[in-house]
N, C-alpha and C positions, 0 to 999 in steps of 0.2 A: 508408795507403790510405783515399781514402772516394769519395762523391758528391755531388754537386749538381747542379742544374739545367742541362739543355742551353743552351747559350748564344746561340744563332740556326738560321733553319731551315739546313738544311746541304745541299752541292753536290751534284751528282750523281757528283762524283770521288770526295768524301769518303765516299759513300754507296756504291761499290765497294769501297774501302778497309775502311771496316766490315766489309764481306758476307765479305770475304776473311782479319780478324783472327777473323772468329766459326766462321769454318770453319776454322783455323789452331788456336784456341781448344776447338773440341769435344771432341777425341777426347782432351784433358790434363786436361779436367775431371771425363770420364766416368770416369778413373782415378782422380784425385787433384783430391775440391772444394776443395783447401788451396792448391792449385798456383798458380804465381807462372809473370808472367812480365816479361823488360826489353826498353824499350822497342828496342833495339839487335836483341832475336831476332827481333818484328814487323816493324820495317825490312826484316832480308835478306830475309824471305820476300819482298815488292816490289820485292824490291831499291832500297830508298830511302833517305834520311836518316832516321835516327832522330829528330830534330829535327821531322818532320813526322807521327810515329806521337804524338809528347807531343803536339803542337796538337790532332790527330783527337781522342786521351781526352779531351781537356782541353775540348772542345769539347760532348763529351753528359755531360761532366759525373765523370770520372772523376781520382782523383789517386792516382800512384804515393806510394813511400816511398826516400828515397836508400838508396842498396847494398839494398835487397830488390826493388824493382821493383813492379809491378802484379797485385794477383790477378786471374787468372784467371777466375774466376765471377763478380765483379766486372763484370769487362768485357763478359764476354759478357750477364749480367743489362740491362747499359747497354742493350746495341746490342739486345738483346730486345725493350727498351720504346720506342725511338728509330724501329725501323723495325715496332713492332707485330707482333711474331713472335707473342708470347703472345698475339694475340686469334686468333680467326676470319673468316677473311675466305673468305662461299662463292664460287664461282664457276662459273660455265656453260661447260664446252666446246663451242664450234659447229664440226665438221668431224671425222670419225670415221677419216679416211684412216690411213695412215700414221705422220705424225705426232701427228696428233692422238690416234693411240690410243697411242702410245709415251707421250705425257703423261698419258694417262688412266689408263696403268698404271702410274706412277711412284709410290709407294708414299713418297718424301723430302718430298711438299710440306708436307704437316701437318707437318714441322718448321719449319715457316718460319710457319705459321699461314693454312694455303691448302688448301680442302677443297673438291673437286670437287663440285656437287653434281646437275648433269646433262649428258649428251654428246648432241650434236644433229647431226643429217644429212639432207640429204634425199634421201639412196638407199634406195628400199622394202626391198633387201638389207638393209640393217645396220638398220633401223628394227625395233626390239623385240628385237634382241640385246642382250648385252653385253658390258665389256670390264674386263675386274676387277672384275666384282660394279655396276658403271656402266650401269645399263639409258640405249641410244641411245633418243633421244625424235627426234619426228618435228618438221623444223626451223620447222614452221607453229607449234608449241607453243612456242615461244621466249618470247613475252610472256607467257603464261600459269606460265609454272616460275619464270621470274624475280621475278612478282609474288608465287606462292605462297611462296617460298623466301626473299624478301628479298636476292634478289643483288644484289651491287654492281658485280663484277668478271666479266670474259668473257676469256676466252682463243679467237683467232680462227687456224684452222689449214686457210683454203680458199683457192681459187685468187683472184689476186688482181683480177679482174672481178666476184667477189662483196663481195668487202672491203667496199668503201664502202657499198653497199647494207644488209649485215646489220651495219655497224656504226652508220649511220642507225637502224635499227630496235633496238638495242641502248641507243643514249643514246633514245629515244623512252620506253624501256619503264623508264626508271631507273637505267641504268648509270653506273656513274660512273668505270670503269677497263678500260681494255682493252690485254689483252697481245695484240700481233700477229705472227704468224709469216708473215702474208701476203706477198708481195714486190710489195707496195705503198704508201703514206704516204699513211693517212686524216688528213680536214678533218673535226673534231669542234668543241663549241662548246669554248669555255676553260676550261669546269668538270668535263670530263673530261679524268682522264687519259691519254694513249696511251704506252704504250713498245713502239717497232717491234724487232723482230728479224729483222734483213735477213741472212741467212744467207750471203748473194753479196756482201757489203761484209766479214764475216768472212774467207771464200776468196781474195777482192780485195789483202785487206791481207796472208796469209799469202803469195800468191801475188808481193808486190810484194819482202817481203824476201828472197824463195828466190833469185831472179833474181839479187836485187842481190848473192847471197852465194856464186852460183857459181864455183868454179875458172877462173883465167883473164877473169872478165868485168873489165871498167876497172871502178872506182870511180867513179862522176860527184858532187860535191859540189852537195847542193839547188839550185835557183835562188834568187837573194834574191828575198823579197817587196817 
């Protein structure tokens, strides 16, 4: 078993597959830092080729051992540095709603390396409350937190006619990543990043296989492309 240097920037498939061996990986390590694992028991978890779990290691840099397999701590150390779990990354919540405060109360992010460090709205209500020790700041003060704070990254959890507006004002002030729960697709410059979470393409696609798996429905085989 050892390391070496990642070999190219990596996909956004491959970059699932990580998230999914490191959380597969947690709860063996916090038992046993000695723990091993092959690549054949990462497979089934994906249900995939094992063949495609060796290229992933192999690719930030890790190397099993025949008949022992991969340690464990190991891997997970990789995909630590690979996806910057170990640093800190702060970040502004704008939208105090519902969801927004179910993230604000999530207490798992600081494992990943993601530390809220203010919630914003602009309902007078929730303006100088808080929401797990998260004082809501008034969403005129956006520029000003951002700048004191050195944020980089915004988590954006409003209806989707404000998206574009406070994510405008979010790359103005410095942003350089923005998570969005909006159900809308912001136009940033290329040197931000945006990852949307469409919540209704999630439902879209559970809803497409339910149908297809009902009692009784035919089978229809795809159209070719």
């Amino acid at each position: 078993m050892g390391r070496s240097k990642a070999k190219r920037e990596l996909g956004h498939a491959h970059l699932e597959r990580l998230v999914h061996y490191y959380h597969f990986l947690g709860e063996r390590v916090a038992l046993d830092e000695k723990a091993t694992v092959s690549s054949r028991q990462l497979a089934s978890l994906l249900a995939m080729d094992d063949t495609q779990v060796r290229k992933d290691l192999a690719m930030i840099g890790v190397r099993g051992v025949p008949h022992v397999g991969y340690s464990a701590a190991e891997i997970m150390q990789a995909i630590r540095e690979i996806l910057g779990f170990g640093q800190v990354h702060k970040a502004v919540l704008v939208g105090a709603g519902r969801l927004g405060g179910a993230l604000a109360a999530y207490h798992g992010f600081m494992k990943y390396g993601l530390r809220i460090v203010g919630v914003f709205d602009d309902d007078p209500g929730k303006i100088g409350t808080a929401i797990e020790g998260h004082l809501i700041y008034d969403t005129a003060d956006l520029e000003k937190v951002i700048e004191r704070s050195q944020v980089r990254l915004a988590i954006l959890t409003v209806p989707a006619e404000a998206c574009q507006a406070l994510a405008d004002r979010l790359v103005r002030a410095g942003i350089s990543g923005i998570w969005n729960f909006g159900p809308t697709t912001l136009t940033v410059p290329e040197r931000v990043v945006v990852r949307h979470e469409h919540i209704v393409v999630g439902l879209a696609e559970l809803a497409y296989h339910l149908q297809r798996s009902l009692p009784g429905e035919p089978h229809h085989e795809p159209d070719p492309e």
